[in-house]
C-alpha positions in Angstrom: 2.2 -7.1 13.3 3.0 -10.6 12.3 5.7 -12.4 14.8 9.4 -12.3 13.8 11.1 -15.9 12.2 12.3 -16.5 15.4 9.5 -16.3 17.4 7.0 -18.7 15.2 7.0 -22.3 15.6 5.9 -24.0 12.5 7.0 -26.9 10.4 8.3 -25.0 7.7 11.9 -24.5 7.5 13.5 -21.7 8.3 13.9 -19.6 4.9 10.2 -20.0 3.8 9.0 -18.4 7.2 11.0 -15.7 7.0 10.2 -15.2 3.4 6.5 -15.5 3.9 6.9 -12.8 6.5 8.7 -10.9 4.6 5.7 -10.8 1.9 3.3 -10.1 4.6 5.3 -6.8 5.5 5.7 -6.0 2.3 1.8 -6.5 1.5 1.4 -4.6 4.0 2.9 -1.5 3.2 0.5 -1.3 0.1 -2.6 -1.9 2.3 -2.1 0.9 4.7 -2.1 3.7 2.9 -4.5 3.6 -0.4 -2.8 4.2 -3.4 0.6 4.7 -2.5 3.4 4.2 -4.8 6.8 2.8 -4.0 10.0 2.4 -5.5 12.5 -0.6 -4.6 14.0 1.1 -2.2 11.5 3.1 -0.6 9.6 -0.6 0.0 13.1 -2.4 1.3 13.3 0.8 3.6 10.3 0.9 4.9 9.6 -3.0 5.8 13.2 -3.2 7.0 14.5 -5.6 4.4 17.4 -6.0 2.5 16.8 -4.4 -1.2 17.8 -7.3 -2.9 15.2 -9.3 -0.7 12.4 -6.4 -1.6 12.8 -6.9 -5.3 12.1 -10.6 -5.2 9.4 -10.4 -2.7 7.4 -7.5 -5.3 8.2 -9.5 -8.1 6.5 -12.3 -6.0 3.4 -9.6 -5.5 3.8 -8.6 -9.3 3.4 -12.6 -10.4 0.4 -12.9 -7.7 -1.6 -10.1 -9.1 -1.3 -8.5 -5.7 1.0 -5.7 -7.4 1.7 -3.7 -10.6 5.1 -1.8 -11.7 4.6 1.2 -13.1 6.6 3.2 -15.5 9.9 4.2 -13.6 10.1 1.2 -11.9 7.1 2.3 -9.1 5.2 -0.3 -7.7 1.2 0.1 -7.0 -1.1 -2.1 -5.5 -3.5 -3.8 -8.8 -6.9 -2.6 -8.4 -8.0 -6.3 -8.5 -5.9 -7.2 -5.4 -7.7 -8.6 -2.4 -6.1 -7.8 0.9 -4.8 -11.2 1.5 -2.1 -13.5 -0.7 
């Protein structure tokens, strides 16, 4: 699994890494098990993120493509998604 904030050296501040692996754990979620469906919480839960943190990071994946929210606020991965961002 990808490196935690602290642990990557890159030129990018702070925030952005830390968002960017936020969206990676996220993604992942999704890629792991085909088909699953996830609600807010269930997503913040399980990638270990604050929920207000989860809901921007699917609305990121919802404005990619990467994601769809279905009707009662579950979120699936689009059946056009690739595996990567």
């Amino acid at each position: 699994m990808a490196r935690s904030c602290e642990a990557q050296r890159m030129s990018q501040p702070h925030q952005t890494r830390c968002f960017k692996e936020a969206l990676v754990r996220v993604q992942h979620l999704f890629v792991e098990a085909c088909g699953v469906t996830l609600t807010t919480a269930d997503a913040a839960q399980m990638a270990g993120l604050d929920r207000q943190v989860c809901r921007v990071v699917l609305r990121t994946l919802i404005e990619t493509g990467y994601l769809e929210q279905r009707p009662g606020g579950m979120f699936v991965r689009s059946s056009s998604a690739s595996h990567e961002l």
